[in-house]
N, C-alpha and C positions, 0 to 999 in steps of 0.2 A: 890554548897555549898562553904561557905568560913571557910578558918581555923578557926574561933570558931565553926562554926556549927560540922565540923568533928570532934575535939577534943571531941565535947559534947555528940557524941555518945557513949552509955557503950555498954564493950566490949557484951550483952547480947542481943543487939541490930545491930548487927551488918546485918542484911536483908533490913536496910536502906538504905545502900550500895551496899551492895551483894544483888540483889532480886530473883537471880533464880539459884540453884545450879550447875548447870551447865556452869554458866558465870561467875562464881567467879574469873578464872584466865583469862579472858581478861578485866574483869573491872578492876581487882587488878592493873593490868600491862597498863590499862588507867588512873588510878590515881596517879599513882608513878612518869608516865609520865609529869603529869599533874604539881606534889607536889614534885618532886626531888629538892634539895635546887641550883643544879647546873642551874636549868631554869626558879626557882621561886622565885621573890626578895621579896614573903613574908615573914619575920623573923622570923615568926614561920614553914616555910616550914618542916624545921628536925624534930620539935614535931609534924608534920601533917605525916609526910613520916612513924616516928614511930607508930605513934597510927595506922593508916593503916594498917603498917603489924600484928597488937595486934589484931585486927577486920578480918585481913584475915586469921590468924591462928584457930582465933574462930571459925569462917564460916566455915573452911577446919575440924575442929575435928567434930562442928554438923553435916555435909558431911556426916563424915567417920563413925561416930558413927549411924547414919541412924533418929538423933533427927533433923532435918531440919523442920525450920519453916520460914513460907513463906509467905508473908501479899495473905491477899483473896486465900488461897491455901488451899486446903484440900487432903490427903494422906492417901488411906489403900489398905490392903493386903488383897488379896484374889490367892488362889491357885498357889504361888508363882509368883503373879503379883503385880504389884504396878499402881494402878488407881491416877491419881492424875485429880484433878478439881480445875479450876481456876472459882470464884466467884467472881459478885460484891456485893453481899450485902446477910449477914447471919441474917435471922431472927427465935427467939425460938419459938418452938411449945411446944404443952402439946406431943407430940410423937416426938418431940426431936429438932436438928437445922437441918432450908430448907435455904437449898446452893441456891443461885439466880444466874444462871451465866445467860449469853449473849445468850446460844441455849440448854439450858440444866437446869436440877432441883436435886438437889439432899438432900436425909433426913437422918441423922447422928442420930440413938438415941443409950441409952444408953441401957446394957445388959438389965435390968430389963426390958422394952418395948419387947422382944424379941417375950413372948405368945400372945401380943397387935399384933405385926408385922406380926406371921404363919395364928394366927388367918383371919389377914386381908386378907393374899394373899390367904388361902383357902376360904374365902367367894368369893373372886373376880376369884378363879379358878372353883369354882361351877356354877356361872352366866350363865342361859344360854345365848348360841351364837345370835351376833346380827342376823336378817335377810339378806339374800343377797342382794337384793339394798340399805339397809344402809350400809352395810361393805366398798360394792365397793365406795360408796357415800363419807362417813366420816372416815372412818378407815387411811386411806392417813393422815388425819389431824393429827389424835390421836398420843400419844409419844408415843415410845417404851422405854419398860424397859429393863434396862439390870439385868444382871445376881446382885447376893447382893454380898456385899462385906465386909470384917471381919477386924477388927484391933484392938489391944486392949481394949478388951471386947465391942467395937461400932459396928453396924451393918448399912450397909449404901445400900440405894436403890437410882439409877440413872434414870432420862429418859431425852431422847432428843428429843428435839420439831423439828417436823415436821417446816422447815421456808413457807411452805404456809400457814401454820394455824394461822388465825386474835392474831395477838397479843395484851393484854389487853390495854398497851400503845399507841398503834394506835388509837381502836376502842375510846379511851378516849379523844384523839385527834382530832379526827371527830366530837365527842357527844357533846364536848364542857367542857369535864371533869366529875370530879364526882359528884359534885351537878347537873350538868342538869340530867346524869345519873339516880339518885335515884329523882329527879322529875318526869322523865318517869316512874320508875317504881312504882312509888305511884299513880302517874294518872292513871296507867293500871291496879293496883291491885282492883279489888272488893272487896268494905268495908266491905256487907254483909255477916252477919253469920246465921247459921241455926236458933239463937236463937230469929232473926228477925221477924219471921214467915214462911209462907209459900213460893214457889218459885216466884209469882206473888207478893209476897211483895218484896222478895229480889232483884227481879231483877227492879225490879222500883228504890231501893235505888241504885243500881248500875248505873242506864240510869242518875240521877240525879249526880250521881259522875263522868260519862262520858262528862253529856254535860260543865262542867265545865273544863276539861282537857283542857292541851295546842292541840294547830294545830298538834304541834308536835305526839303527842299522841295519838290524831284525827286518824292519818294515816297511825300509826302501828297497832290502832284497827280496820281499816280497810283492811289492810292487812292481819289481822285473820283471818278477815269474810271471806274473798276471797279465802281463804286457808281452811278454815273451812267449806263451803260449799258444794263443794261437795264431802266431805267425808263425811258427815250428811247423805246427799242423797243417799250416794250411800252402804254405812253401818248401816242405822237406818232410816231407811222411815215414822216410826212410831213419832220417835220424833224429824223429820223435819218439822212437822206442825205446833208443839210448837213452837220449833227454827225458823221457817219462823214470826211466828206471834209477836215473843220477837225483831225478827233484822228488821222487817218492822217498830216497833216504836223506835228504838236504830238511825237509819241511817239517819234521819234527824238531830238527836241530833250532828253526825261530821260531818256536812257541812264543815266544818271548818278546814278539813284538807285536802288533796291533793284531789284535783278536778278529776281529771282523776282516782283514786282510786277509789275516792266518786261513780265516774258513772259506773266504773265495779263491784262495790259488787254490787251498787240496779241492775243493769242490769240482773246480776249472778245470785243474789236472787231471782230474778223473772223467771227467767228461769229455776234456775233448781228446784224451786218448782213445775212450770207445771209437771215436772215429777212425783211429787207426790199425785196426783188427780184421 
């Protein structure tokens, strides 16, 4: 920054400088360094070295007095701790502001949310328990919350993300972003409604919105089949005959998407219907 930029700070503003309370006196003592008039032929050094110590006084009272404010910082108390989170990006909700940090989330609402907030964590402490091969499977991924935490009348709930679990920005980075994103999932959502008619109409309007889908989509739907199959068989034997006879006219329709897919559902399908004969 040059002497007009510093000058142009008010004193109320003074975390442009100072950004982290803790390092107030070694930046203070690298600017002085920097701005003493004995090392700096700028002419205005003396009103720069002034105004510095005007902004370090300030800094040091919001310190002391515990009103410290911090760009992307968030700060409360709970049981004589002090939680602080560092964000990059705060965005509001209708249940209050979600802290975005780097491996972390956090939700700030206001007192009045409080019965919106018990209510939630007692619906979510009711849920029954996953099953054990999902726990051990996905539970790893999932965030953990921590403890809630209280500060002038706000209530703040934290979780920290697991860094194995697909981050939103990744997988959007691979998909091609969010339009291709929500292209897949239009391709893959079945248009039909019950109001269509029967199941044999519905799913006709649906084979006709499949064969139209990109490749792409082609071979996520096939990947269902392949996944879907023999859990049909092996949990509903009754209405794998349907399902056999709806996905033998569906699988011509994704030629069109990954070939070696393509050949393991009809393969699948054909196989593991012999079992239900």
């Amino acid at each position: 920054m040059n002497a007009q930029q510093i000058l142009a700070v008010p004193p109320t503003d003074y975390a442009r400088l100072f950004p982290a309370a803790d390092t107030i006196r070694a930046v203070y003592h690298d600017l002085l360094f920097a701005w003493h008039p004995d090392r700096q032929p700028d002419p205005q050094a003396a009103a720069v070295t002034a105004h510095l110590k005007m902004l370090h006084d300030e800094a040091c009272k919001a310190r002391d007095a515990g009103n410290w404010t911090e760009p992307n910082t968030l700060r409360l108390q709970a049981d004589g701790r002090q939680f602080v989170f560092r964000f990059q990006r705060k965005v509001a909700t209708p249940a209050g502001n979600l802290h975005v940090g780097l491996a972390r989330l956090a939700v700030v609402s206001d007192a009045g949310m409080d019965d919106l907030v018990r209510h939630a964590r007692k619906v979510a402490a009711g849920l029954p328990p996953l099953p054990r091969a999902m726990t051990s499977e996905f539970l790893p991924l999932l965030p953990g919350t921590y403890q809630p935490t209280q500060s002038a009348g706000r209530e703040g709930y934290t979780f920290k993300m697991d860094p194995r679990a697909v981050r939103v920005r990744d997988l959007l980075d691979k998909t091609g972003g969010l339009d291709t994103v929500a292209a897949l999932v239009d391709d893959l959502t079945d248009p039909s409604t019950k109001s269509d008619g029967n199941r044999q109409v519905r799913r006709a309007i649906d084979r006709a919105h499949s064969a139209k889908a990109s490749p792409a989509a082609k071979t996520v739907k096939l990947a269902d089949i392949i996944d879907n199959t023999t859990s049909i068989v092996r949990h509903d034997r009754s209405f794998a005959r349907l399902y056999r006879s709806e996905i033998e006219m569906l699988l011509p329709l994704l030629a069109e998407g990954d070939t070696s897919l393509h050949a393991r559902a009809s393969a699948q399908v054909a196989s593991a219907m012999e079992n239900c004969r």
